[in-house]
C-alpha positions as CSV (number, residue, x, y, z in Angstrom):
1,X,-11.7,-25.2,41.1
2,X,-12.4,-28.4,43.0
3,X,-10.5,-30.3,40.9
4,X,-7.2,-28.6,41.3
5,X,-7.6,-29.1,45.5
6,X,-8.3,-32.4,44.8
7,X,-5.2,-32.7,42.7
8,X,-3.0,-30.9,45.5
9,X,-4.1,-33.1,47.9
10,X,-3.2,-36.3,46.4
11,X,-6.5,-37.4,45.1
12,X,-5.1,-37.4,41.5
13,X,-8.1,-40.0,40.0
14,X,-11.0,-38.1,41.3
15,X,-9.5,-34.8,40.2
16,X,-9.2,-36.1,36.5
17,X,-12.5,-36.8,36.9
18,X,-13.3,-32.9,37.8
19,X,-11.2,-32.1,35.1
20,X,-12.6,-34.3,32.6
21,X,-15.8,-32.8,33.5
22,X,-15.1,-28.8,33.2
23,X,-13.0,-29.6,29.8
24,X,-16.8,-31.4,28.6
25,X,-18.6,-28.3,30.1
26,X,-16.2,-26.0,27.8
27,X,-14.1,-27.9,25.3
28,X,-12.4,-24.9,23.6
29,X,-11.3,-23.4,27.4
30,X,-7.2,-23.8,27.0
31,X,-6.9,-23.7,30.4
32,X,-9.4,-27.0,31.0
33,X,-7.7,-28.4,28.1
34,X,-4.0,-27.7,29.8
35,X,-5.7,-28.8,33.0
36,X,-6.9,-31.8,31.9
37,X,-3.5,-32.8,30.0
38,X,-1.9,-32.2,33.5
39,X,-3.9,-34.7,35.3
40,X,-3.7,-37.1,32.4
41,X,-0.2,-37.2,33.1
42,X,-0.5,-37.2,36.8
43,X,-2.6,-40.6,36.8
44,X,0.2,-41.9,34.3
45,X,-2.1,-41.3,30.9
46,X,0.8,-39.8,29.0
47,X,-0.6,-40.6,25.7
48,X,-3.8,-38.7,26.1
49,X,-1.8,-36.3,27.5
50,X,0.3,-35.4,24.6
51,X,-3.4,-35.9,22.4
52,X,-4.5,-33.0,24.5
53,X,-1.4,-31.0,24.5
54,X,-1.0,-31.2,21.0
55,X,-4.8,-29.7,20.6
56,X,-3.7,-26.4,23.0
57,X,-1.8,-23.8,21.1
58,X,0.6,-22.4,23.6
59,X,0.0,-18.4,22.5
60,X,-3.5,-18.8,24.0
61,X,-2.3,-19.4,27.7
62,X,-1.8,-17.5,30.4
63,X,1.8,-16.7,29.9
64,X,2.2,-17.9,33.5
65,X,1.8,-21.5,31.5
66,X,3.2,-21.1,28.3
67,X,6.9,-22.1,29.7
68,X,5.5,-24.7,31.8
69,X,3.5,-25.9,28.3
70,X,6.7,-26.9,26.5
71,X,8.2,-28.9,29.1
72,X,4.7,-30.6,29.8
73,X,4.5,-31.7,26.6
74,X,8.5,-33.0,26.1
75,X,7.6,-35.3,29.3
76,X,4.1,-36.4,28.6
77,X,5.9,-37.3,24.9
78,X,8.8,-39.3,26.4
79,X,6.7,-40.7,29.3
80,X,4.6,-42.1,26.4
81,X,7.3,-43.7,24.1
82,X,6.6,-40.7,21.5
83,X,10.6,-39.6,21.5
């Protein structure tokens, strides 16, 4: 996915932007959503971060991301006041 090359390369807005876009093209895609929540938190949007994190439930990951989903969601949380 573009958007993840973009991401690794330091171009962190325009990947959201990507992201945004695939998580409009399939809304119900955990993977866009937990994507998306990522780069929220990337480009320092932790509230809409935790918005989409909170949407995701974690069962329906890849279990490669399911660990990585709790501690996501404890940062995007603090980095956004919620704790």
């Amino acid at each position: 996915m573009l958007a993840q090359t973009l991401s690794s390369q330091g171009s962190r807005a325009e990947a959201l932007s990507y992201f945004r876009r695939a998580y409009e093209l399939d809304a119900g895609n955990v993977v866009y959503q937990f994507a998306l929540a990522k780069a929220y938190l990337a480009n320092g949007r932790a509230a809409e971060a935790v918005q989409m994190l909170e949407r995701i439930d974690p069962s329906a990951l890849p279990s490669s991301q399911r660990a990585e989903y709790q501690g996501l969601l404890q940062q995007a949380r603090a980095n956004a006041g919620f704790d």
